[in-house]
C-alpha positions in Angstrom: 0.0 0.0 0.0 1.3 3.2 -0.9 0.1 6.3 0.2 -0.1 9.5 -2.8 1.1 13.3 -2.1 -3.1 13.9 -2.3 -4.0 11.7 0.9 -0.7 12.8 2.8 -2.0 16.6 1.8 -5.4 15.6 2.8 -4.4 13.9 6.2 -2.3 17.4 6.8 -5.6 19.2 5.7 -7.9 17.3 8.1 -5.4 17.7 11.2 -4.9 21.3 10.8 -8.8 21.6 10.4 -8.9 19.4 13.8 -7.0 21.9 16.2 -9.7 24.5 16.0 -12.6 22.6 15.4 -15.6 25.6 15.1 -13.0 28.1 13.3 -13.3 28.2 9.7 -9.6 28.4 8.0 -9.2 29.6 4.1 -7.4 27.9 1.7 -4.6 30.4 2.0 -4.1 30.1 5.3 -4.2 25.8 5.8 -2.1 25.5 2.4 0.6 27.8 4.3 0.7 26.6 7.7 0.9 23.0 5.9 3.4 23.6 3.4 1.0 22.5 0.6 0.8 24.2 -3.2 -2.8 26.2 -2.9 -4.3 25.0 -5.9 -3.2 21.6 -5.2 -5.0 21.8 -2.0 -8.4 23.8 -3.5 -8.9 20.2 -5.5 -8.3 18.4 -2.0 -10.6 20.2 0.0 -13.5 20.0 -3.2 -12.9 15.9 -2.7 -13.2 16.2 1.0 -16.7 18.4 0.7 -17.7 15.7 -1.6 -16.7 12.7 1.0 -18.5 14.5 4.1 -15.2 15.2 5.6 -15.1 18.8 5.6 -17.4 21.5 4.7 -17.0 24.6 2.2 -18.3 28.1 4.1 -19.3 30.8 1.9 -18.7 34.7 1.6 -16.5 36.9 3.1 -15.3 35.6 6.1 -16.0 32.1 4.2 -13.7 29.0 3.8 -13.2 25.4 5.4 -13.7 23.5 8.2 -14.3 19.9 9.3 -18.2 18.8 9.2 -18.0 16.5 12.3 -16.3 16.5 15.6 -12.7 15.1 15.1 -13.5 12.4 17.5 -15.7 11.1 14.7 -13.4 10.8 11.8 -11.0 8.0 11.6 -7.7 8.1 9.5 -9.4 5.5 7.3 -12.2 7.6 6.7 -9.6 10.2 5.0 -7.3 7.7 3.6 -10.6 5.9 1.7 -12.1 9.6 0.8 -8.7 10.4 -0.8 -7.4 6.6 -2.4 -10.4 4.5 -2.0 -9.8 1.0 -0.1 -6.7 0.3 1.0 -5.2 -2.8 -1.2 -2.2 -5.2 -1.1 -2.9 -6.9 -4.0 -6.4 -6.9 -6.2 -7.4 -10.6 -4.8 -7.7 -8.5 -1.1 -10.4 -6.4 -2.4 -12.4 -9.2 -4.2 -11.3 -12.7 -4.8 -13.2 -12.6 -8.4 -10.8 -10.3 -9.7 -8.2 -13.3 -9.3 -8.6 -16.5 -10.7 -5.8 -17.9 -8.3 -7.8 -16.5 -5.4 -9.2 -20.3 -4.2 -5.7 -22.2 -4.9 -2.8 -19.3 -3.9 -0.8 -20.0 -1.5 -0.9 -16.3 -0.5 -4.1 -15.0 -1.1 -5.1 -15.3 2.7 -1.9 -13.3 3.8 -3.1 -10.4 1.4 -6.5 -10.7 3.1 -5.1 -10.4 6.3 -2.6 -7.2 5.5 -5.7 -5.3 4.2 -8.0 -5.9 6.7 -4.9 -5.3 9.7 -4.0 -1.6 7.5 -8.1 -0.9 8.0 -8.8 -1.9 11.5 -5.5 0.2 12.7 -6.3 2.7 10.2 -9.8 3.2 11.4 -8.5 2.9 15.2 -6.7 6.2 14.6 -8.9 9.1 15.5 -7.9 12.5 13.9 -8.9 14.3 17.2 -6.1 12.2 19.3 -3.6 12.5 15.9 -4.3 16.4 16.1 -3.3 16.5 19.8 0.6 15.1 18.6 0.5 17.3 15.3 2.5 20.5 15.8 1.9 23.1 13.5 
């Protein structure tokens, strides 16, 4: 599993979003403070609307912020809003996609990597990841 620029911008995003939950930050501001190109990060936050992640404020004193509490989005909600599940190998995410998938040797060991990167994945909370992030 690899992890792109976009979901390592987005995680960076959602964190910075996450230390001041009810304040609404501009694109501006979040791609400065996180070292991330602007328009880059205007396509990020778009994607992040769309997912239910974050929502997109209006108007003047308009901008971003996170939709929900931080204690109710997981790193795997971000990571599957940016790449979509998280595979090891195709077989992982559906066994017909292979036709080895009943008689590999490994096929089970792929299973088991996904669904170990999900359940810690989903364990991480981005309110408890925000408390270590230092801006």
């Amino acid at each position: 599993m690899l992890v792109t620029r976009e979901t390592d911008y987005a995680i960076r995003c959602v964190l910075y979003l996450a230390r001041d939950f009810d304040q609404i930050s501009s694109v501006g501001e979040i791609a400065q403070r996180m070292n991330i190109p602007k328009s880059f990060l205007a396509k990020i936050l778009q994607r992040l609307v769309r997912e239910g992640i974050v929502e997109s404020i209006r108007g003047m004193k308009g901008g971003f912020r996170l939709l929900r509490r931080p204690d109710d989005i997981t790193l795997l909600e971000v990571f599957t809003a940016m790449q979509g599940v998280a595979p090891v190998n195709t077989c992982a995410i559906d066994k017909r996609r292979c036709r080895m998938s009943a008689a590999c040797a490994v096929h089970s060991i792929w299973a088991e990597i996904r669904s170990d990167v999900e359940r810690r994945l989903s364990a991480q909370k981005i309110s408890s990841l925000a408390a270590l992030h230092v801006v």
